[in-house]
NUKOL-512569 format. One record per residue (C-alpha): residue number from 1; x, y, z. Coordinates in steps of 0.5 Angstrom, whole numbers, plus 500, padded with zeros to 3 digits. Example, Ala and Ser with C-alpha at 12.3 -4.5 7.8 and 13.67 -1.06 7.14 Angstrom:
{r 1,{525,491,516}}
{r 2,{527,498,514}}
//
This chain:
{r 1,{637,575,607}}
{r 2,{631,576,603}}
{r 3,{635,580,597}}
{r 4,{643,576,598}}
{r 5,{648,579,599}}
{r 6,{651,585,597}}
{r 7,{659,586,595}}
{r 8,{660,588,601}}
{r 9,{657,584,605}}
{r 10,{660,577,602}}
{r 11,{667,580,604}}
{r 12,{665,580,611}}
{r 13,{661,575,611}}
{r 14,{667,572,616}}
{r 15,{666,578,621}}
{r 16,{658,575,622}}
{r 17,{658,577,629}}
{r 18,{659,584,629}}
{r 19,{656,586,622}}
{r 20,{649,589,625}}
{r 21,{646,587,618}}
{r 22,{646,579,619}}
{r 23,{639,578,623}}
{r 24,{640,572,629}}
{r 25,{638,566,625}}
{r 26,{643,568,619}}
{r 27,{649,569,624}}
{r 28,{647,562,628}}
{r 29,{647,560,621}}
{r 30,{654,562,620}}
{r 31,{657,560,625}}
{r 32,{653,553,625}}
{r 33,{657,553,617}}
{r 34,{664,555,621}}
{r 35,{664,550,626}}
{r 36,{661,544,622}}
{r 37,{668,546,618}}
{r 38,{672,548,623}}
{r 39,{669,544,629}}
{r 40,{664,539,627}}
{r 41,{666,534,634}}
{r 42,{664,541,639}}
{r 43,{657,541,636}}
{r 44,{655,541,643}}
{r 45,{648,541,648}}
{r 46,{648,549,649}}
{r 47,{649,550,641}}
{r 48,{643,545,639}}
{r 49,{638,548,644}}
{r 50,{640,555,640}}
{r 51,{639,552,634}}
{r 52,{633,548,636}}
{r 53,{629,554,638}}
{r 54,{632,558,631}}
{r 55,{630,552,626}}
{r 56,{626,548,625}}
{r 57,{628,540,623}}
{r 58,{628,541,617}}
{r 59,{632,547,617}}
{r 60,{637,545,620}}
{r 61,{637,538,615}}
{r 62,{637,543,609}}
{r 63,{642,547,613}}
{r 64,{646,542,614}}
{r 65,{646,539,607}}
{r 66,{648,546,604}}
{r 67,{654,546,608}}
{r 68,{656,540,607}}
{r 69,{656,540,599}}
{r 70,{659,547,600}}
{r 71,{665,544,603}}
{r 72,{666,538,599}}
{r 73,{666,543,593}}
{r 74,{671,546,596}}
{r 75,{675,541,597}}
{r 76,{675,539,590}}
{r 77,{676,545,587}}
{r 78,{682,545,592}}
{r 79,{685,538,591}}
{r 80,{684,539,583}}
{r 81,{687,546,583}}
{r 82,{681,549,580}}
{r 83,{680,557,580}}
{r 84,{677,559,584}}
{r 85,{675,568,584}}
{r 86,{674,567,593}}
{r 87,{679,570,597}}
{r 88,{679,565,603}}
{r 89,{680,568,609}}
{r 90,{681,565,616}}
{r 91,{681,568,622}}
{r 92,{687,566,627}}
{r 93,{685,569,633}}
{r 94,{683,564,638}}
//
């Protein structure tokens, strides 16, 4: 996304599926990002060939770094109690 995100797609930015403003290469992103959180030992053959053919390698190394140093901020502010202004939201549906 060239410009960011707007507002209001930052709040939906967990419905990446069926938010039409989210090109394919962004939605493969955020649900490379999800499941790299959720997920990491389902990374399999089918989902490398996707995004294989979406990113370049290094991309997905960037990609990957991003998500990474994302996550582990995450857990920091979590394990010192840090504010934090995001509201979390998780999607319980199988």
């Amino acid at each position: 996304m060239r410009d960011g995100l707007s507002e209001d797609l930052y709040h939906r930015i967990h419905e990446y599926e069926q938010v039409d403003e989210f090109d394919e290469r962004e939605k493969l992103a955020a649900e490379y990002a999800e499941r790299f959180v959720f997920a990491h030992t389902d990374l399999d053959d089918e989902f490398w060939d996707r995004m294989k053919a979406a990113f370049s390698d290094k991309e997905v190394v960037e990609l990957t770094a991003t998500i990474a140093f994302c996550l582990g901020v995450g857990r920091l502010q979590t394990v010192l109690d840090l504010a934090n202004e995001c509201e979390i939201v998780v999607d319980e549906t199988p």
